[in-house]
C-alpha positions as CSV (number, residue, x, y, z in Angstrom):
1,X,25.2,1.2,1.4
2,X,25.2,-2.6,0.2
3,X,24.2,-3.7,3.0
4,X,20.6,-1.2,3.2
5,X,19.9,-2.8,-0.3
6,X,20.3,-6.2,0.7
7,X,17.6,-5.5,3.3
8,X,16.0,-3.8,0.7
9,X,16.2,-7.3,-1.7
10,X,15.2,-9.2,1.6
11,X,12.1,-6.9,2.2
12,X,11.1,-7.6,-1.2
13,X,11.6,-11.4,-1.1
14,X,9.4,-11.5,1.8
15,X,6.4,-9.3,0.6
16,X,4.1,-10.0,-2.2
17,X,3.3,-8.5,-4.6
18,X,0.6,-5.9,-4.3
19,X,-2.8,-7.1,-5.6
20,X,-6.1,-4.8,-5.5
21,X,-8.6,-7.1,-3.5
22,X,-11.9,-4.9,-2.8
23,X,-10.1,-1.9,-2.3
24,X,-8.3,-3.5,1.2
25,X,-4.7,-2.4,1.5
26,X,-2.9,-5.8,-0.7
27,X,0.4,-5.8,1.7
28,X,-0.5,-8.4,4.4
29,X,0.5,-8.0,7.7
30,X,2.7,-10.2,10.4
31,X,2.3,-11.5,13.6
32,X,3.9,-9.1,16.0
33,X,7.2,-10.4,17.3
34,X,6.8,-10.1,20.5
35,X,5.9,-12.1,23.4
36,X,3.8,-11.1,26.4
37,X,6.5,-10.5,28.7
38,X,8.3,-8.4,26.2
39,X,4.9,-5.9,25.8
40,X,3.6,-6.1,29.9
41,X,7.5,-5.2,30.5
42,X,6.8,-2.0,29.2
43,X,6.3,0.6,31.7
44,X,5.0,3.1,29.4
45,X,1.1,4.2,29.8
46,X,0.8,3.3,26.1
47,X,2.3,1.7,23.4
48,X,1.2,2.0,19.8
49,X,2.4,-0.2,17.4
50,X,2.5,0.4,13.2
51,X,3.2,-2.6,10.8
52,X,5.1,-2.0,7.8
53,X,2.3,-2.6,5.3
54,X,0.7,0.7,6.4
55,X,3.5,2.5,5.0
56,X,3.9,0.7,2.3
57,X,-0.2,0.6,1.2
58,X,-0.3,4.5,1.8
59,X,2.6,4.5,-1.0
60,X,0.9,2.3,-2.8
61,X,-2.5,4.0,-2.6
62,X,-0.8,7.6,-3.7
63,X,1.7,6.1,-6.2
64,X,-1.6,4.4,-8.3
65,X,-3.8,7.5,-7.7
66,X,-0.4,9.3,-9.4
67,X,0.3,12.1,-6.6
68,X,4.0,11.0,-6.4
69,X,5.1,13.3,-9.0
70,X,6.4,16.5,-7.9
71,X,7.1,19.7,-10.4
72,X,10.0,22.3,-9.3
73,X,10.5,25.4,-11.2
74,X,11.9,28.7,-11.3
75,X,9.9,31.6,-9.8
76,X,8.1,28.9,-7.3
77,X,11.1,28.6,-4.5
78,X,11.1,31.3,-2.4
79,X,14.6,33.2,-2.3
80,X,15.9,30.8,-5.0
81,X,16.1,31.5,-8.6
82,X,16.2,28.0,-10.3
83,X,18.5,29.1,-13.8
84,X,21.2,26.7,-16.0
85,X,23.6,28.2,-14.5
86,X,23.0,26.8,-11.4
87,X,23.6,23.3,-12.8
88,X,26.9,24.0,-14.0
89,X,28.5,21.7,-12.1
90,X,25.7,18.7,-13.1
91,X,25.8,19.4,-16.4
92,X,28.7,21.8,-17.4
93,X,27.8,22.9,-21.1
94,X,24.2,23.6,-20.1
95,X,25.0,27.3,-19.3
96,X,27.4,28.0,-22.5
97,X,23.9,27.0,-24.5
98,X,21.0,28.2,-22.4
99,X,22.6,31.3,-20.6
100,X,20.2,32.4,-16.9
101,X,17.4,31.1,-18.4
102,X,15.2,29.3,-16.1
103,X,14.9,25.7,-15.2
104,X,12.5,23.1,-14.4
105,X,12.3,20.1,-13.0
106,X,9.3,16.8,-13.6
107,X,10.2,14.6,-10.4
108,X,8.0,11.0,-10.8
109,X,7.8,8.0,-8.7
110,X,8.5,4.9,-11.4
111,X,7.1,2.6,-8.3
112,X,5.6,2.6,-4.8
113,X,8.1,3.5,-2.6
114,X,9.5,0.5,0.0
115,X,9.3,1.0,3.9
116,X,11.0,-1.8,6.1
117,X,11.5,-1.7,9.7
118,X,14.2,-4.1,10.9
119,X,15.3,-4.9,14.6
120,X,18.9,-4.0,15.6
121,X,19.8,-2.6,12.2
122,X,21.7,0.8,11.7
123,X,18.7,3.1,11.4
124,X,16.0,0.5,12.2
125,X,13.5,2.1,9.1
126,X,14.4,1.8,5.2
127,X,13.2,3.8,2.5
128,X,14.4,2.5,-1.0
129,X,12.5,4.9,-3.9
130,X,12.6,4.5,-7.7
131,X,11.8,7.5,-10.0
132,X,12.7,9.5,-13.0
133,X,13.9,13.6,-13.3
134,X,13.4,15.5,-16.1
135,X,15.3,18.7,-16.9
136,X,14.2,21.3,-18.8
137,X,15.1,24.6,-20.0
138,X,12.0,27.2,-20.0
139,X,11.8,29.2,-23.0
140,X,13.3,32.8,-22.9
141,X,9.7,34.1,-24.1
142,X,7.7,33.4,-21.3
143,X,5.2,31.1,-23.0
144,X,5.9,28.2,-20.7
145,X,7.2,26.3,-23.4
146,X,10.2,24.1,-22.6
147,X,13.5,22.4,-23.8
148,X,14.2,18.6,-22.5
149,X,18.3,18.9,-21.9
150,X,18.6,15.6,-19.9
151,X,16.5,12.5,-18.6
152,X,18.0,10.7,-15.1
153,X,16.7,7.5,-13.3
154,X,17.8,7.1,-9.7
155,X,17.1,4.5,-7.1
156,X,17.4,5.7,-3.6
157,X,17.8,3.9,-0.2
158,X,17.8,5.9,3.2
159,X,18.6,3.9,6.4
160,X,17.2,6.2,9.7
161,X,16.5,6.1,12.8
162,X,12.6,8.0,13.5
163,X,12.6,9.2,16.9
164,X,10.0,11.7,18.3
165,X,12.1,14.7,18.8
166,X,14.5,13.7,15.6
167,X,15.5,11.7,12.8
168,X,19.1,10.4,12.4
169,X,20.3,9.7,9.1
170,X,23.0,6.6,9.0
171,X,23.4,5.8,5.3
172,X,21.9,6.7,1.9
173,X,22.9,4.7,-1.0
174,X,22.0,6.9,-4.2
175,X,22.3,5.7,-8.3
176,X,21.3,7.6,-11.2
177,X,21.5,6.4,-15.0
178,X,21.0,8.7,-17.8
179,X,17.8,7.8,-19.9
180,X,18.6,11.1,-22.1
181,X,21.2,13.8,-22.4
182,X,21.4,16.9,-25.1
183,X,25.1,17.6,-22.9
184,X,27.0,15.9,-21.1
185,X,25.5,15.0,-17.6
186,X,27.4,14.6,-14.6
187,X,26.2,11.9,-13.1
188,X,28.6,11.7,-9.2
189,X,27.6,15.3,-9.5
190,X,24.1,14.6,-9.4
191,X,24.3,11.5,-6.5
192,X,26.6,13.7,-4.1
193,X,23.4,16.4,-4.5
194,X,20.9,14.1,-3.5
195,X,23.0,12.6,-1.0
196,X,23.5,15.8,0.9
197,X,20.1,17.2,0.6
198,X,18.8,13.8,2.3
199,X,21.2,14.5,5.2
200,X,20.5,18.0,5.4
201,X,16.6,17.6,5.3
202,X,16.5,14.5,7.3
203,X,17.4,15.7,11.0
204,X,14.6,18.7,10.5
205,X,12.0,16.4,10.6
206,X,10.5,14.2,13.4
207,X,7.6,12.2,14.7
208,X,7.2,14.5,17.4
209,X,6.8,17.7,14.4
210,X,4.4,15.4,12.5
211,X,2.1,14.9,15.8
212,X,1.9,18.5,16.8
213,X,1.3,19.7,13.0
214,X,-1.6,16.7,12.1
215,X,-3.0,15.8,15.5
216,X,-6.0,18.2,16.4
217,X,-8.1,17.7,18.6
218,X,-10.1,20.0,21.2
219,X,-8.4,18.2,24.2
220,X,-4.8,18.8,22.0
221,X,-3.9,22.1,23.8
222,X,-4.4,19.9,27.4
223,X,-3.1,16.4,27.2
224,X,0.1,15.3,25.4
225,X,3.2,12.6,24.9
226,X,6.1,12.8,27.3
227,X,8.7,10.7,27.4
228,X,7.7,8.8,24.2
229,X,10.4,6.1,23.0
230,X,10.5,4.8,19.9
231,X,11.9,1.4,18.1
232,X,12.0,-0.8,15.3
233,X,11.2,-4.3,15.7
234,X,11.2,-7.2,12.8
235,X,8.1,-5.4,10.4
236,X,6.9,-3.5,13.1
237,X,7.7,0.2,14.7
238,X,6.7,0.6,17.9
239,X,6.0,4.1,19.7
240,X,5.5,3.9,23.4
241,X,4.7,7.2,25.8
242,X,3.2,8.5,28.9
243,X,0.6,11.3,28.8
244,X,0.6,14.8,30.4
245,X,-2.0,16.8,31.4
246,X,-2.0,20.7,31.7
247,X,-4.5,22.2,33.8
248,X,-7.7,22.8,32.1
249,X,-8.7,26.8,32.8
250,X,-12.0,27.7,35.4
251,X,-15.1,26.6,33.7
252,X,-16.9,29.8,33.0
């Protein structure tokens, strides 16, 4: 886990600081570290390739525009009733105070989060995050009023591997810090939470998902990727593919 915020550090050594300059994205790119025998080697039909500052300015865009903040309460997670006693084991004397009542949860982004692509690192993409959770208790009445019971700032770095058909998940360093606390919180409790939902959540997702569920077209149903490859080079990712064609149907 050091060693994914070290790159982290490195990352931020290297990049500037983001500065608004007629609306342009303010991380710069890189030359592409590659030479011409490294790219014409490449027996793919295409190859796309993605600097980290695109990441990074989409974050950046979304994190100023304030739509990294993400609100989880009971009654809105299907099959999953979000009451103190759940949290029992993240903060014990919640449920001796607050008995099943109902919980929510203010998730927000402190700072845009940190993409880094690095060549021949364990998971070749870095994600490092920053943001606060509030806990609160929902008031037995209905009104939507609510009780703060505790205040927790984590920092979060995930070290992956993005391929097209999955995403492999080789580290995730997680710390939190109590800001507030009405009880007792426990704070491993709340890291080893985070930690496994990262690793559960991770492998679901893919490249190859994102594609079919964004990319429509009205040739999308005829041509697609196959045998797409992907890899991280020094600030750059770099996606490479043939294409396959499925018989169009009889002109009418």
């Amino acid at each position: 886990a050091a060693r994914h915020l070290t790159m982290h550090q490195q990352q931020q050594q290297r990049q500037p600081q983001p500065r608004l300059l007629d609306g342009a994205c303010p991380f710069p790119a890189s030359p592409l570290p590659l030479t011409p025998a490294d790219i014409g080697g490449d027996a793919s039909m295409f190859s796309l390739y993605l600097h980290e500052a695109i990441p990074n300015c989409i974050f950046w865009g979304l994190f100023n525009a304030g739509a990294l903040h993400q609100t989880i309460q009971d009654g809105n997670i299907p099959q999953l009733r979000l009451i103190t006693d759940l949290f029992g084991g993240l903060i014990p004397e919640l449920p001796k105070h607050f008995s099943k009542r109902g919980m929510l949860m203010d998730i927000m982004l402190t700072e845009p989060p940190v993409v880094s692509f690095n060549a021949g690192a364990e998971g070749g993409v870095v994600i490092a995050a920053r943001y606060d959770t509030n806990v609160s208790v929902l008031n037995a009445t209905g009104d939507g009023a609510t009780v703060l019971v505790a205040q927790l700032s984590a920092n979060v770095s995930i070290a992956a591997d993005f391929g097209w058909g999955a995403t492999v998940i080789h580290s995730t360093a997680v710390n939190y810090a109590v800001k507030y606390e009405m009880f007792p919180v426990n704070v491993k409790g709340w890291i080893q939470i985070i930690d496994w939902v990262v690793k559960q959540a991770g492998p679901r997702q893919s490249l190859g998902q994102l594609w079919d569920t964004y990319v429509k077209t009205p040739a999308t149903p005829y041509i697609g990727l196959d045998k797409v490859a992907t890899r991280a080079v020094d600030q750059w990712f770099v996606v490479s593919s043939d294409v396959k064609v499925t018989q169009l149907p009889p002109v009418a």
